[in-house]
C-alpha positions in Angstrom: 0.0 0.0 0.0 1.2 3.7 -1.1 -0.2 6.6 1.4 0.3 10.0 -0.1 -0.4 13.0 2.8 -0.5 15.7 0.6 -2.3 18.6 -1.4 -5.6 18.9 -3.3 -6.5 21.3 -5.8 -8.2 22.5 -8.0 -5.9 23.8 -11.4 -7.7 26.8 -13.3 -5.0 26.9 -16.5 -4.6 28.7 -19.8 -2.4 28.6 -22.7 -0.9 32.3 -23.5 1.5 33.0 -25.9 4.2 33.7 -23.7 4.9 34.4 -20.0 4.2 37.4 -18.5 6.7 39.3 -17.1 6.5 41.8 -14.0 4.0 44.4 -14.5 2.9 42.5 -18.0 -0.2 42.4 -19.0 -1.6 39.6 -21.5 -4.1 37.8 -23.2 -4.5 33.6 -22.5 -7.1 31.4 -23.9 -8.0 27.6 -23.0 -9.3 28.3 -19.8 -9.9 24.8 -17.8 -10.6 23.7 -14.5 -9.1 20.4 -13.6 -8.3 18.7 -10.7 -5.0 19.1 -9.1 -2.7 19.5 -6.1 1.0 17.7 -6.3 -0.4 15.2 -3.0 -3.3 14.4 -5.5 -1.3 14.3 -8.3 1.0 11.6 -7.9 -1.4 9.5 -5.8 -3.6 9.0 -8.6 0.0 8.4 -10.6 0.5 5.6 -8.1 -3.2 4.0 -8.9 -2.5 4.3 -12.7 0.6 2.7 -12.1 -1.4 -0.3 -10.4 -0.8 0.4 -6.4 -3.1 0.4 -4.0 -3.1 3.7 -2.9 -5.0 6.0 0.2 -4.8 9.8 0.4 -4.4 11.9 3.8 -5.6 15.1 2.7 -8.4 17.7 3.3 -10.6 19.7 0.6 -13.1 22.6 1.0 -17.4 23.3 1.7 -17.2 24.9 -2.3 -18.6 24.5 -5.7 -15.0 22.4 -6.7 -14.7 20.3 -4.0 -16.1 16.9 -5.7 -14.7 18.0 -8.8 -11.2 18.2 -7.5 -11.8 14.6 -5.7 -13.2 13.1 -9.6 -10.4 11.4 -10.6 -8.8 10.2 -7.3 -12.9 8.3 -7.1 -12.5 7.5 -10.6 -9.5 5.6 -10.5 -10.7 4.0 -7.0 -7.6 6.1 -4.8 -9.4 5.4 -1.2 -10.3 8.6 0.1 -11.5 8.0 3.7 -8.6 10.3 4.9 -10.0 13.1 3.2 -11.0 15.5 5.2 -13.8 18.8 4.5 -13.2 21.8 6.3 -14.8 25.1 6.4 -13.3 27.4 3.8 -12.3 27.0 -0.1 -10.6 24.2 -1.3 -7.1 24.5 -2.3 -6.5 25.7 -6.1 -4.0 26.7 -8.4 -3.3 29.2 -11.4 -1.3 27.6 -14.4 -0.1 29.2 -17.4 1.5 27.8 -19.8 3.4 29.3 -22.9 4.0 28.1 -26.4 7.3 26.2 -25.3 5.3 24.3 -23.0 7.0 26.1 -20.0 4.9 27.7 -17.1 4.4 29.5 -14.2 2.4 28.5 -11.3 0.7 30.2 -8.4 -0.7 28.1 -5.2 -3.9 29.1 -2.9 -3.6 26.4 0.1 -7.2 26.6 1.1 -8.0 23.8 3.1 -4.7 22.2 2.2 -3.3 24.6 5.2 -5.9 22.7 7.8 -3.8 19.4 7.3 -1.8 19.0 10.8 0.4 17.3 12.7 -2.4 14.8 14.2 -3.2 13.8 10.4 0.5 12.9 9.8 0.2 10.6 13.3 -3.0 9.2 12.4 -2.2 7.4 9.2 -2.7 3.6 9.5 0.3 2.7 8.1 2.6 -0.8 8.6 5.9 -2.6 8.0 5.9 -2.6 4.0 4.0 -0.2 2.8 5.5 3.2 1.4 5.2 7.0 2.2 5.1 9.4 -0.6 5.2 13.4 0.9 5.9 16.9 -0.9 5.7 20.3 1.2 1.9 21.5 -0.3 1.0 21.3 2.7 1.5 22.3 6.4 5.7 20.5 7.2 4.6 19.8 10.7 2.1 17.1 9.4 4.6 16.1 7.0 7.3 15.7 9.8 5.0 13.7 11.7 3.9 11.5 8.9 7.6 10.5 8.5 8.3 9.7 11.8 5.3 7.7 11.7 6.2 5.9 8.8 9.4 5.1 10.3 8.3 3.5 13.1 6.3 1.6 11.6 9.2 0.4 9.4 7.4 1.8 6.3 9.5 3.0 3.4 9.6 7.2 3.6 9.5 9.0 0.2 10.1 12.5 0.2 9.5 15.0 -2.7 11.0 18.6 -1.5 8.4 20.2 -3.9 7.4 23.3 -3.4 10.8 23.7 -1.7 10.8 24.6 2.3 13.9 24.5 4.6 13.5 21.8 6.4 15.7 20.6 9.8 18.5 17.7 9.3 16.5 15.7 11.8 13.6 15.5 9.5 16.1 13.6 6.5 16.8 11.0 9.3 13.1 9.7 8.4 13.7 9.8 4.9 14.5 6.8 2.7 14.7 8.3 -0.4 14.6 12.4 -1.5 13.2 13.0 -5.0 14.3 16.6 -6.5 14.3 18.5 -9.2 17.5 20.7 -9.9 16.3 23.7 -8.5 15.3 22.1 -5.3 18.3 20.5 -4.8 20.7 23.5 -5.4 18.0 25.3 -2.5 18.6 22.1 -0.1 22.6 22.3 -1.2 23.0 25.7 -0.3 21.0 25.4 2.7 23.5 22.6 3.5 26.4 24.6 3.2 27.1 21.7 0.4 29.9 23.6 -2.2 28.0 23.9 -5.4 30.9 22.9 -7.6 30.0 19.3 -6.4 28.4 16.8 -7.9 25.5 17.9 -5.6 23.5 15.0 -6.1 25.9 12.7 -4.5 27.1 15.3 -2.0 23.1 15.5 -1.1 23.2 11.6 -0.4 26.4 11.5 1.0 25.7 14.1 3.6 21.8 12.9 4.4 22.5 9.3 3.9 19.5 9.1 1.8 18.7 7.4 -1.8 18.5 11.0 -4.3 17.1 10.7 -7.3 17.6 13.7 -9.8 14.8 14.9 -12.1 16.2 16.8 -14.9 13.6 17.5 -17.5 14.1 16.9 -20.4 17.4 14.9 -19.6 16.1 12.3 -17.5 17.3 11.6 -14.5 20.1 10.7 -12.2 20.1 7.9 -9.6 22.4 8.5 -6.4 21.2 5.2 -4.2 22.3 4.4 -0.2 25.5 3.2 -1.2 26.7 6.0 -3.0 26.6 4.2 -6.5 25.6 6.7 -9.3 23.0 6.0 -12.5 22.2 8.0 -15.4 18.6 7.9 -16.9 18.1 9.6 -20.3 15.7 12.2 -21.5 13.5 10.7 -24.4 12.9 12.7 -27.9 9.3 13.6 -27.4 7.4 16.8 -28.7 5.9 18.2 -25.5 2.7 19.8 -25.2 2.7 20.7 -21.1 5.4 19.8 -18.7 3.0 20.7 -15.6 2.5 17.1 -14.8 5.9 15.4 -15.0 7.3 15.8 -11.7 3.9 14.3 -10.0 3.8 11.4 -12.4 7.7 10.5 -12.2 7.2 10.6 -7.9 3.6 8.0 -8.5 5.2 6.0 -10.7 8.4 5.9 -8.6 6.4 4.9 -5.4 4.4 2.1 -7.0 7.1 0.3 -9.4 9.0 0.1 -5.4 6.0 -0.8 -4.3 5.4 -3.7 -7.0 9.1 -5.1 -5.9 11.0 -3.4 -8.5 14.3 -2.3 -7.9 14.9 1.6 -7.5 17.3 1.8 -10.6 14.3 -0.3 -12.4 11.7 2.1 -11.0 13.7 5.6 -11.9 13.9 4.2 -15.5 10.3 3.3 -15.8 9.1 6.8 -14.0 11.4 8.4 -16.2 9.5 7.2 -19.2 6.0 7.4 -17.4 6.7 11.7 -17.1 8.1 11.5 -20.4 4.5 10.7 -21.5 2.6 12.7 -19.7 4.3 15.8 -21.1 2.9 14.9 -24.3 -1.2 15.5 -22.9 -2.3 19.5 -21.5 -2.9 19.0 -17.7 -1.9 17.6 -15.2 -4.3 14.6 -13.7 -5.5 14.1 -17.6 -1.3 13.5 -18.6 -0.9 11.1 -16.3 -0.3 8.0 -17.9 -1.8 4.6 -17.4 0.6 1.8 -16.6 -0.4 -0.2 -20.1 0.8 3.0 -22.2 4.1 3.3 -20.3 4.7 -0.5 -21.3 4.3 -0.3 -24.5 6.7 2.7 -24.6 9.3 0.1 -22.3 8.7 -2.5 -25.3 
């Protein structure tokens, strides 16, 4: 079993031309609503993927509450842990420009209402897997962890949006998923020399797993004993990257979850956000587990 704590949205994105800059005023067009929120993202990534999966997570009393739990229900992600609270639910607004690149901004909502008591409450045992990322309150996500621990559960941790975070918190984690942004923000809060190779500084220092999103690149695989792979970008025409990162941490979780091997599970979530880059969105990209086969074949 997967359990994502994490953030629910709901994603009100356009297509413009180009980014606006400060000040900038522009046109967009496309205007959807979809449902979103990086927690809810890559749990349902994890059920396409074939895991069992249950999200700890909290949505509003408002119009877009059911729609931003439709395709978590659809794709049967238990939901039991979900919790409505007074107030909006959580939303965010994405634009992306003709390069596919984008900008997003993030209203918590009732995201902000997860706490440290839903982290301690999950029900989770020796086996199963945590997946976290910091859209919500870190408190709950601290305690989650520690949880998870001691329960002899396998702690993934996503540093997305990126927070500072204290050492102890990394003694909980199994392995840290980043993108190379993040982890030149956790390096330099580390005092780790940026000349390095900072992904296997990171794991050195933390004595974590890292794994290394790099867009269009691929990836790059430090594991706990400090041996270092290199995953490849693929040659795709992408439409939307706003997915990727969500869809690479599911997919992850669930091919560890399936038994798979972490270098076996990078390469497949490699190819599995190589995918959804090619659909607008970010729930609708995410692949099912069938189409990311036939890719592998």
């Amino acid at each position: 079993m997967i359990h994502v704590l994490g953030s629910i949205n709901i994603d009100y994105s356009c297509k413009v031309k180009s980014l606006p800059s400060p000040g900038e005023t522009i046109s967009g067009r496309q205007l959807n609503l979809t449902p979103g929120g990086k927690g809810a993202n890559q749990a349902l990534a994890a059920r396409r993927a074939g895991a069992e999966v249950a999200m700890t997570g909290a949505v509003g009393q408002d119009q877009v509450a059911d729609q931003s739990l439709t395709l978590l229900h659809e794709a049967g992600v238990n939901l039991k842990s979900v919790d409505r609270v007074d107030g909006p639910t959580g939303c965010a607004f994405v634009f992306v420009d003709a390069q596919s690149e984008n900008q997003i901004v993030i209203i918590p909502g009732a995201n902000a209402a997860i706490s440290q008591r839903h982290g301690e409450n999950i029900s989770i045992t020796e086996g199963d897997f945590l997946l976290l990322q910091l859209e919500v309150p870190v408190t709950a996500v601290e305690a989650a962890a520690v949880n998870a621990k001691s329960h002899g559960a396998i702690v993934i941790a996503n540093l997305a949006p990126y927070q500072i975070l204290p050492e102890t918190f990394f003694q909980s984690v199994d392995i840290l998923l980043l993108n190379e942004t993040e982890a030149a923000q956790l390096a330099a809060d580390l005092k780790i020399e940026q000349k390095t190779d900072i992904a296997l500084a990171i794991a050195n220092r933390l004595s974590t797993s890292v794994v290394l999103t790099l867009g269009s690149e691929g990836a790059i695989l430090v594991d706990s004993e400090l041996k270092k792979s290199r995953f490849s970008g693929m040659n795709i025409s992408a439409i939307d990257t706003v997915g990727a990162g969500d869809t690479f941490a599911g997919y992850l979780s669930a091919m560890l979850a399936d038994g798979k091997s972490l270098a076996m599970a990078c390469e497949i979530a490699n190819r599995a956000a190589a995918l959804a880059c090619t659909k607008p969105g970010a729930q609708t990209a995410i692949p099912q587990i069938d189409e990311v086969e036939n890719l592998l074949s």
